[in-house]
N, CA, C and O of each residue as an XYZ file, in Angstrom:
632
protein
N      51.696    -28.649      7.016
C      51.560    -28.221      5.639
C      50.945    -26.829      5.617
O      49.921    -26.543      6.238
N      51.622    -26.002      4.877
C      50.901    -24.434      4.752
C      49.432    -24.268      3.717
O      48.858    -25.091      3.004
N      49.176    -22.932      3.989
C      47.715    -22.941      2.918
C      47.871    -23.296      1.609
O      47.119    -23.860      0.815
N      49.279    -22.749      1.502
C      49.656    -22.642     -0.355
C      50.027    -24.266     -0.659
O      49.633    -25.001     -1.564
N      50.544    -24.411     -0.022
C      51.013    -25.961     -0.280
C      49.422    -26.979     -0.340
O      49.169    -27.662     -1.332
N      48.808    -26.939      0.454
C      47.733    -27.648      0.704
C      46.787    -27.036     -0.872
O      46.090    -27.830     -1.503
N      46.930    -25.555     -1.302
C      46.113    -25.242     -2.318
C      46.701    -25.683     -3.640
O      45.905    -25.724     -4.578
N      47.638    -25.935     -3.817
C      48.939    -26.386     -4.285
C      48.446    -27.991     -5.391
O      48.416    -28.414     -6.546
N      48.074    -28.427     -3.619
C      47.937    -30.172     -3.890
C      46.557    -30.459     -4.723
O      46.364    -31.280     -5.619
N      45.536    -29.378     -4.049
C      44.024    -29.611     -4.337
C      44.124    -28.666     -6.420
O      43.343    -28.828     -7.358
N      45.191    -27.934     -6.353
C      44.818    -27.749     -7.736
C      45.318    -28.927     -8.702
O      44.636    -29.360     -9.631
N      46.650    -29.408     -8.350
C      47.288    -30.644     -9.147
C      45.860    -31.520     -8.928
O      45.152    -31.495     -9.935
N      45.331    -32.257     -7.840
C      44.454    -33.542     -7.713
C      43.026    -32.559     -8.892
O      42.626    -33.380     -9.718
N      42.594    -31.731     -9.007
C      41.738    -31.056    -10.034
C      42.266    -31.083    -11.289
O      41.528    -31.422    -12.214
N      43.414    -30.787    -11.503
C      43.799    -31.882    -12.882
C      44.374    -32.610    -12.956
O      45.319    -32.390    -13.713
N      44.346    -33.948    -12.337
C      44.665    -34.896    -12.524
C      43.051    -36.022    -12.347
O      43.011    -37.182    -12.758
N      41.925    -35.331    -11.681
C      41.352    -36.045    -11.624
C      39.700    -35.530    -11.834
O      39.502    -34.460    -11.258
N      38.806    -35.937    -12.357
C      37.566    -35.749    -12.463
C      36.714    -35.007    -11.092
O      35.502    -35.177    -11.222
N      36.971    -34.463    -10.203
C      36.337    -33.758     -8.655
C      35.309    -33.061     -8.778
O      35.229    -31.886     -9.135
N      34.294    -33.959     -8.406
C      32.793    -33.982     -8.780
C      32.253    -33.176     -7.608
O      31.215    -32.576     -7.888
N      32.769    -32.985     -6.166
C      32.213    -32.807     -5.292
C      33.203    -32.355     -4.142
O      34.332    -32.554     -4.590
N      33.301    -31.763     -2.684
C      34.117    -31.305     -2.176
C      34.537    -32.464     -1.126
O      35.649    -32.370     -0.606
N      33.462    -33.857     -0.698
C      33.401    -34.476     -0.022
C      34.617    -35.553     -1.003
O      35.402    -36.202     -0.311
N      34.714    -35.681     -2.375
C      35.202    -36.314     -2.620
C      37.051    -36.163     -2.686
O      37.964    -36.932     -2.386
N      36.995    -34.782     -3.230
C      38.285    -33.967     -2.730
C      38.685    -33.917     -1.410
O      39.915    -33.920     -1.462
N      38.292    -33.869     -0.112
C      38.972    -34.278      0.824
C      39.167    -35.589      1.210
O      39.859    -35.776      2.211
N      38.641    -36.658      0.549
C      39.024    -37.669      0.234
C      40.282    -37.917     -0.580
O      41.204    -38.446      0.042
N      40.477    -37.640     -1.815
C      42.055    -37.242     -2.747
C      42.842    -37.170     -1.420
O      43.546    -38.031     -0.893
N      42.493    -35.726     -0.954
C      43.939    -35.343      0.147
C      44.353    -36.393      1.173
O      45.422    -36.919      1.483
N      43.017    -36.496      1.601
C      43.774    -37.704      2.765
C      44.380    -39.137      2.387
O      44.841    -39.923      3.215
N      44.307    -39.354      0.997
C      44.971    -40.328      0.062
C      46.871    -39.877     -0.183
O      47.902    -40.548     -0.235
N      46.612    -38.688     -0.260
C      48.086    -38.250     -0.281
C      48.689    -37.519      1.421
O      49.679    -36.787      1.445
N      48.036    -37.818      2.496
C      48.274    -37.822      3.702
C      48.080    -36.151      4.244
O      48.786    -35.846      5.205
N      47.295    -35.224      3.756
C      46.497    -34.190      3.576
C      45.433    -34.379      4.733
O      44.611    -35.275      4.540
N      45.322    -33.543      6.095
C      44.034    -33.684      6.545
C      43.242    -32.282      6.358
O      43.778    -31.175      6.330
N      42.338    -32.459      6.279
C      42.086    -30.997      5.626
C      40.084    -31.162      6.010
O      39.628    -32.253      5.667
N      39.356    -30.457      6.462
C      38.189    -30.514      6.364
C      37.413    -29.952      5.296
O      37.882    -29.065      4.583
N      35.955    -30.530      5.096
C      35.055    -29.729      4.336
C      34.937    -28.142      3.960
O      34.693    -27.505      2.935
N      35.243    -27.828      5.357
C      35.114    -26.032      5.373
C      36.453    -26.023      4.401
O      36.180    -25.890      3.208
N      37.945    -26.152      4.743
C      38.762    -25.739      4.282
C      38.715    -25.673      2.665
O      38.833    -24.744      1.866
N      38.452    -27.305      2.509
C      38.697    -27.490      0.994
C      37.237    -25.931      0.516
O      37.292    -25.130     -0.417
N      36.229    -26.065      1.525
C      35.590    -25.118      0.497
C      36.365    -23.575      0.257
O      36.246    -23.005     -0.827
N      36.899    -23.172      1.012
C      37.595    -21.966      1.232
C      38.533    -21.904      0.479
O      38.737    -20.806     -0.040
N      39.669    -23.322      0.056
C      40.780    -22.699     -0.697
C      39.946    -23.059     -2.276
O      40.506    -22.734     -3.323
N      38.807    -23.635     -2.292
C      38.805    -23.683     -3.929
C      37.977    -22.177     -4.639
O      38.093    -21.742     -5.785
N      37.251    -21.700     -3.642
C      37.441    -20.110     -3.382
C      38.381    -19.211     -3.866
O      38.372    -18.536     -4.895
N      39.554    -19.342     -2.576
C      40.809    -18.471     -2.818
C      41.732    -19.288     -4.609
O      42.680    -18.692     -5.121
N      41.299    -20.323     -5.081
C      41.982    -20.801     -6.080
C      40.855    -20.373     -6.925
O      41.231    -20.742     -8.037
N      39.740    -19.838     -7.074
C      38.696    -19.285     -8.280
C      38.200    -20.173     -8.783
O      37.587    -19.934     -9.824
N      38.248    -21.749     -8.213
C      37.387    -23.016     -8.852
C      36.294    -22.611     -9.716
O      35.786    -21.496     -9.597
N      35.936    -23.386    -10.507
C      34.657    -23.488    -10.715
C      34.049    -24.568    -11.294
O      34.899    -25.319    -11.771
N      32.684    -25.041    -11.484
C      32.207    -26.041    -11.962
C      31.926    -25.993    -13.437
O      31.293    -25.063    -13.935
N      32.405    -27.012    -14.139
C      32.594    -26.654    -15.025
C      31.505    -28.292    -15.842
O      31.763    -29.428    -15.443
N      30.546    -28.078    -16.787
C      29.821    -29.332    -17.439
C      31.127    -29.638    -18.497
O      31.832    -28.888    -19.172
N      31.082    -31.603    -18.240
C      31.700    -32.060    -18.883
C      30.695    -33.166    -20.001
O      29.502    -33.327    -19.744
N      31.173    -33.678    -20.895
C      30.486    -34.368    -21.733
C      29.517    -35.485    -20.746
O      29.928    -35.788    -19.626
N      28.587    -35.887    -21.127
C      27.744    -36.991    -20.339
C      27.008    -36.250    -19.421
O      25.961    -36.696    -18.951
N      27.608    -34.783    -19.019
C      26.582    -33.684    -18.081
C      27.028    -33.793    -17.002
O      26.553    -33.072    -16.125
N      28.043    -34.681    -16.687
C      28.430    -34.126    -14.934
C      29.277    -32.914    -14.862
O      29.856    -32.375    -15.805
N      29.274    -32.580    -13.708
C      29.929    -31.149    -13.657
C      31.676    -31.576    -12.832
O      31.444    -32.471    -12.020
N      32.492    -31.386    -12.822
C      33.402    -30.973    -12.427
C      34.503    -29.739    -11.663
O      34.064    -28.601    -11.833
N      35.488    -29.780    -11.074
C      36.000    -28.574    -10.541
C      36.780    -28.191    -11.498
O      36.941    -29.131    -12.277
N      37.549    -26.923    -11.931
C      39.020    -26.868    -12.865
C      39.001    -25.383    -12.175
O      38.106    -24.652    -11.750
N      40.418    -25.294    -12.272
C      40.919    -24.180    -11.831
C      41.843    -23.419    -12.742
O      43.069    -23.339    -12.665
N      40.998    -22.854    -13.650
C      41.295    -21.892    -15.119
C      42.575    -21.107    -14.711
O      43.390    -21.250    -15.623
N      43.014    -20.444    -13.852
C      44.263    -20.228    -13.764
C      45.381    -20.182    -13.139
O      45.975    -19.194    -12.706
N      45.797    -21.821    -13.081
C      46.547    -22.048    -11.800
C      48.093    -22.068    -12.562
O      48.364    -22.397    -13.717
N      48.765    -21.712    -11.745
C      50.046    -21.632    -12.316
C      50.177    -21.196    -13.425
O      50.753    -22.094    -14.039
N      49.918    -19.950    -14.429
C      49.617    -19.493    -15.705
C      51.182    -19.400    -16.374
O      51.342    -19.165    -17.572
N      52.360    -19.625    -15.393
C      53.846    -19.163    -15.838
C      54.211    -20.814    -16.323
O      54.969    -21.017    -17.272
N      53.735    -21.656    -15.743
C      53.881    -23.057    -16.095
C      53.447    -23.654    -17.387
O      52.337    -23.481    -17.890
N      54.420    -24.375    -17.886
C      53.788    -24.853    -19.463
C      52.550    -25.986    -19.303
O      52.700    -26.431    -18.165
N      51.895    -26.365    -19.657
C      51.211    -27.147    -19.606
C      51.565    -28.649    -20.365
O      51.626    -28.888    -21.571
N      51.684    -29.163    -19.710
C      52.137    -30.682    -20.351
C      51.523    -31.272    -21.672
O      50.417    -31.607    -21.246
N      51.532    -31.594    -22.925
C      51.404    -32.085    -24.161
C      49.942    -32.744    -23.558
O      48.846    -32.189    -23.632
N      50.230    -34.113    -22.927
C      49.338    -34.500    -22.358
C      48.501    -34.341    -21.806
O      47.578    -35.154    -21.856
N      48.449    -33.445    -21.182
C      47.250    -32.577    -20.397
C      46.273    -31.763    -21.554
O      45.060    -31.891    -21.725
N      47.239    -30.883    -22.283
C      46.432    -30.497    -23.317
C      45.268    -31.146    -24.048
O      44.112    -30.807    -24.300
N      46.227    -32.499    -24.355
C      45.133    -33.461    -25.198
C      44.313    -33.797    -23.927
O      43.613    -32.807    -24.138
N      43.814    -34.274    -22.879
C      42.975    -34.689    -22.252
C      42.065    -33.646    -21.632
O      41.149    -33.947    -20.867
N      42.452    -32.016    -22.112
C      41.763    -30.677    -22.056
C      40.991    -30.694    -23.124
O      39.761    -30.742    -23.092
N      41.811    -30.648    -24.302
C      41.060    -30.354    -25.747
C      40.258    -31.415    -26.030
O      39.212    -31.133    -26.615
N      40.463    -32.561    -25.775
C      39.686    -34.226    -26.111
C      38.448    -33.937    -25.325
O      37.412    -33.972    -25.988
N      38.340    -33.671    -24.105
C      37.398    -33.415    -22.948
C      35.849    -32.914    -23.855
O      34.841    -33.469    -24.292
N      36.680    -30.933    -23.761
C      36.103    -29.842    -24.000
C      35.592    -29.122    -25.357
O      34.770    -28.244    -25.621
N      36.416    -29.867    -26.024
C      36.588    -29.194    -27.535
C      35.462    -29.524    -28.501
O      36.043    -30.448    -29.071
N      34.536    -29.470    -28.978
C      33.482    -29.656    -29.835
C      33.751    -29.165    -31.278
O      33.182    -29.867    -32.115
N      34.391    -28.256    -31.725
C      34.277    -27.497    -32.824
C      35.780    -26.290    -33.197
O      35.912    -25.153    -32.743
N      36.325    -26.713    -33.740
C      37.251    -26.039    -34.612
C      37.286    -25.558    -35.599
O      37.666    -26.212    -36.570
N      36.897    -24.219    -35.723
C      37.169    -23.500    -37.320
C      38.236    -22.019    -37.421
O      38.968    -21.721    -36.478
N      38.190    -21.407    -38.373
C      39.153    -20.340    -38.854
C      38.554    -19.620    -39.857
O      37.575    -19.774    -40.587
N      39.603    -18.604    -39.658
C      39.428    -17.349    -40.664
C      40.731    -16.241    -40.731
O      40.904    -15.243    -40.033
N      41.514    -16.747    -41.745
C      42.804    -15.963    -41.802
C      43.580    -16.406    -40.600
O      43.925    -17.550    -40.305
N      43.817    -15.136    -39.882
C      44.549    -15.620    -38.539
C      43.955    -16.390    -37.308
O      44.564    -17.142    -36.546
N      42.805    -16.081    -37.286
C      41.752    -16.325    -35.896
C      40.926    -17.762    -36.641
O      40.365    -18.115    -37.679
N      41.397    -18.346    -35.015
C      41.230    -19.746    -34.872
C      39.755    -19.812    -33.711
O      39.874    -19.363    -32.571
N      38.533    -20.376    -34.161
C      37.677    -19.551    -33.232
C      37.313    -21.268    -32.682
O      37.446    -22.154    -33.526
N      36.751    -21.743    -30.905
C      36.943    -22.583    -30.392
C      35.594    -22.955    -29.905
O      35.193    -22.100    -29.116
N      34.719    -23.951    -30.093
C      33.931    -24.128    -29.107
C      33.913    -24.728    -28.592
O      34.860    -25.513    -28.651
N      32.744    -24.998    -27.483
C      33.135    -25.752    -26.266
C      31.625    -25.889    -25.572
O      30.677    -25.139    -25.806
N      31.629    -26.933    -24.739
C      29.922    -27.254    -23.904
C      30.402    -25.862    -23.283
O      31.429    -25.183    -23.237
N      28.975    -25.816    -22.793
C      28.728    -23.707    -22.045
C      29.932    -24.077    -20.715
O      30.231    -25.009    -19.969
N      30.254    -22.981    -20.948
C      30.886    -22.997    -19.333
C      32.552    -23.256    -19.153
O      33.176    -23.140    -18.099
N      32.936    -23.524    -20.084
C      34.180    -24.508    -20.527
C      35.111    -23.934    -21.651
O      36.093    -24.491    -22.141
N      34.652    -22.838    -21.920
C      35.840    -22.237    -22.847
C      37.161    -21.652    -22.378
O      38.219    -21.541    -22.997
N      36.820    -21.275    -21.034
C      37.823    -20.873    -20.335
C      39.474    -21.435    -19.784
O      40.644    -21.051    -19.817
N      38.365    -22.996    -19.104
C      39.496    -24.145    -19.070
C      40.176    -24.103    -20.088
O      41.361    -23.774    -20.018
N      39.557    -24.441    -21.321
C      40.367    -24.905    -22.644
C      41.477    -23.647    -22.910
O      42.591    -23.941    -23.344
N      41.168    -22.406    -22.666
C      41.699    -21.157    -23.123
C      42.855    -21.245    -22.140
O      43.944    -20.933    -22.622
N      42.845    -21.620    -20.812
C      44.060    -21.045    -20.062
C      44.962    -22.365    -20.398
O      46.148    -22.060    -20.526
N      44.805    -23.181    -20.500
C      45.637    -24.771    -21.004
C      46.383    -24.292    -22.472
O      47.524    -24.570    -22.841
N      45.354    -23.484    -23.177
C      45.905    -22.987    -24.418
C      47.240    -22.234    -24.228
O      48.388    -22.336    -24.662
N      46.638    -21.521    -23.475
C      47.847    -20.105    -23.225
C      48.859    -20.674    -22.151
O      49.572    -19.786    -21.683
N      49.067    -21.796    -21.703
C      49.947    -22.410    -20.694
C      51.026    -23.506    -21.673
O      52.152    -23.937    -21.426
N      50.097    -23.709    -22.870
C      50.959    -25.093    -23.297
C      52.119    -24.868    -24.394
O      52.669    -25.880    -24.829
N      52.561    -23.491    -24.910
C      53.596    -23.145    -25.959
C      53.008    -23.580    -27.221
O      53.717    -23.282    -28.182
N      52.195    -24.043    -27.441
C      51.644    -24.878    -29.153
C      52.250    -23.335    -29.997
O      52.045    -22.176    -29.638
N      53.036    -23.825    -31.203
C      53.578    -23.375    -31.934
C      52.854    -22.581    -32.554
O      51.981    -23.232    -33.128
N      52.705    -20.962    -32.839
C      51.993    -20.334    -33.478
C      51.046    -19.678    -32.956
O      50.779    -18.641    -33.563
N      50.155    -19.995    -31.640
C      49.219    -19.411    -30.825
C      50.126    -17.990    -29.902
O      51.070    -18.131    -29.125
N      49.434    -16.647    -30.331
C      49.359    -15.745    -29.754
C      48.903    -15.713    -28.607
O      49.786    -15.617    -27.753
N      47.653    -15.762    -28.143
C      46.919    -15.885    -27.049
C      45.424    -16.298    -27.264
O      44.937    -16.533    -28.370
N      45.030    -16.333    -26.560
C      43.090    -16.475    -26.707
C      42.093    -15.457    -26.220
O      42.424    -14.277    -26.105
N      41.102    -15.804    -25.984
C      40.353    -15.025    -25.193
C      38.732    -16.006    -25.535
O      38.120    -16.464    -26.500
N      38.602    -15.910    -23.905
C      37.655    -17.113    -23.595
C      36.235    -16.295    -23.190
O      36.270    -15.425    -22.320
N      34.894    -16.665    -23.937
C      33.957    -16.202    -23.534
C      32.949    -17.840    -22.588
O      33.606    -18.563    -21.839
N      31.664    -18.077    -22.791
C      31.163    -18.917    -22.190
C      31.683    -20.581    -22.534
O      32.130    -21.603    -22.015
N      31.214    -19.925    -23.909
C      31.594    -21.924    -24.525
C      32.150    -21.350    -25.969
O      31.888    -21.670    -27.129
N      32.745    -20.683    -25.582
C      33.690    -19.670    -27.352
C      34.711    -19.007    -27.113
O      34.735    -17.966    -26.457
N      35.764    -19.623    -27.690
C      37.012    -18.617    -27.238
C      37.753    -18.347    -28.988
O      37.572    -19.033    -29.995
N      38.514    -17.222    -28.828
C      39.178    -17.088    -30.153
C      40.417    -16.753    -29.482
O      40.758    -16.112    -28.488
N      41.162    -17.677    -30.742
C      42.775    -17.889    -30.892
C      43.225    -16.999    -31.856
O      42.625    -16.846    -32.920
N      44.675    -16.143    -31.436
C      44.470    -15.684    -32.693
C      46.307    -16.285    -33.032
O      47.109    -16.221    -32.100
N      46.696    -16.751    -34.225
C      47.664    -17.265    -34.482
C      49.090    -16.396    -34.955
O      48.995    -15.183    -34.765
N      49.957    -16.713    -35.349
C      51.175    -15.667    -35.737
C      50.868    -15.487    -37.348
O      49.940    -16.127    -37.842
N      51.531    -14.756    -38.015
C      51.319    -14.704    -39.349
C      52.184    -15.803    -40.145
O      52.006    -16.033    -41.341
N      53.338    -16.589    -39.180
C      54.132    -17.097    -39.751
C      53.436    -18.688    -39.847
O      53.841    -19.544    -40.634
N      52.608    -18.832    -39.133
C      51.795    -19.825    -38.668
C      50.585    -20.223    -39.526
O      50.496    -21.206    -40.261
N      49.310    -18.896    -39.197
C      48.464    -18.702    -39.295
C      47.427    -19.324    -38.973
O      47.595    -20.227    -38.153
N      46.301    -19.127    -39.379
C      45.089    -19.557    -38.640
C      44.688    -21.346    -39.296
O      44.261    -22.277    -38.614
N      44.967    -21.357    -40.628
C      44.718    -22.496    -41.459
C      45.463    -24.007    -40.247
O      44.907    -24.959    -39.700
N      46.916    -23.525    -40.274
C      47.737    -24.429    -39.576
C      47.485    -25.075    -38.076
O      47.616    -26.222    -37.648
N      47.026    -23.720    -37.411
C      46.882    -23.926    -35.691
C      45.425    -24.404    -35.594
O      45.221    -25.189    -34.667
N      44.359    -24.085    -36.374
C      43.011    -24.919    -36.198
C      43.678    -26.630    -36.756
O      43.450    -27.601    -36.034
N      44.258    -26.752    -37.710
C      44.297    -28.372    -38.009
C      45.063    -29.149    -36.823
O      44.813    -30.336    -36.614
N      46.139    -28.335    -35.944
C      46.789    -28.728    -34.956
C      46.113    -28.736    -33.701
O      46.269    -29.555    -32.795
N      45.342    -27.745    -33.727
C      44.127    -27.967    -32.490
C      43.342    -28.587    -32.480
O      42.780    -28.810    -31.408
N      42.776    -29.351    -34.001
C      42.076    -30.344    -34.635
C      42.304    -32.017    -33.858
O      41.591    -32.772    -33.197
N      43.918    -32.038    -34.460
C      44.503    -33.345    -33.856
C      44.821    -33.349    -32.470
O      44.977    -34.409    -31.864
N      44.967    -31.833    -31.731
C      45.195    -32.343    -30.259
C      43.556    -32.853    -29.893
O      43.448    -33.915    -29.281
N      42.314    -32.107    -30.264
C      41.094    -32.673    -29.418
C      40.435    -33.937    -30.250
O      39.233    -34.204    -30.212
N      41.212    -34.516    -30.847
C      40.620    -35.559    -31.569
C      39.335    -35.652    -32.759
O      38.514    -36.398    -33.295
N      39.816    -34.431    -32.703
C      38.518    -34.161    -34.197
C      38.853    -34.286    -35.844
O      39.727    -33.680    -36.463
N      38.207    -34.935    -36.183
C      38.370    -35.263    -37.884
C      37.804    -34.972    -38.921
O      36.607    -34.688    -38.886
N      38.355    -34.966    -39.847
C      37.859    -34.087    -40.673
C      38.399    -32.301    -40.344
O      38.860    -31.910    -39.272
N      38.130    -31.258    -41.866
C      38.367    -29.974    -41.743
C      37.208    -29.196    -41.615
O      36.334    -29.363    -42.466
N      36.994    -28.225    -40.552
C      35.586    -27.250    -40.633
C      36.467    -26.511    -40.993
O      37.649    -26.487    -40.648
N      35.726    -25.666    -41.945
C      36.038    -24.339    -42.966
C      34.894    -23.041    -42.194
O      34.836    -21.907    -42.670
């Protein structure tokens, strides 16, 4: 198996799975017949820009904010991004502004910009705040209530 392929596998098993730790990730691989050591996995989550990222309840996790950025992001994935990460949805005209636990706006931002959602221009991700900014045909009113229902939030913030 080559580097890319092996970096390949360790970014899919990072979203597909909660990877709390590096001992536990070379565990994943050798589940999918991957031998790979400690050093390595630390090196390609390196060369892949990992990072730890706090999830609700306070454990930390790996995500790799921009893996495959030409790839759409699956419906599903989105919702189990935005459901995760998402705390707070509001607007103003066009700009859809995002929050998020510290550390975590980023994830949410590149899933954004990977998944086609109808109307989203692009983002731009700061710590735990990113702003969306929407099309005019769209606008900001529409893509916060749709970003609303992908992270499971109810009710409208104004």
């Amino acid at each position: 198996m080559s580097k890319v392929q092996r970096q390949q596998a360790i970014a899919r098993l990072i979203e597909q799975h909660s990877v709390t730790n590096q001992p536990q990730l070379v565990e994943l691989l050798a589940d999918e017949g991957i031998a790979a050591t400690q050093a390595t996995v630390s090196r390609d989550l390196e060369d892949l820009g990992a990072v730890k990222v706090r999830v609700p309840g306070g454990a930390t996790v790996y995500a790799v904010p921009e893996f495959a950025p030409e790839r759409v992001a699956p419906l599903d994935q989105l919702r189990r991004v935005m459901g995760e990460w998402v705390a707070e949805v509001t607007h103003s005209a066009n700009l859809v502004i995002v929050r998020t636990p510290p550390g975590c706006a980023h994830v949410v931002a590149s899933a954004l910009d990977r998944s086609g959602i109808e109307g989203l221009l692009g983002t731009v991700a700061g710590d735990d705040t990113m702003m969306c900014v929407a099309t005019e045909s769209v606008g900001g009113h529409q893509l916060a209530a749709a970003m609303r229902e992908l992270a499971g939030i109810e009710g409208v913030a104004e």
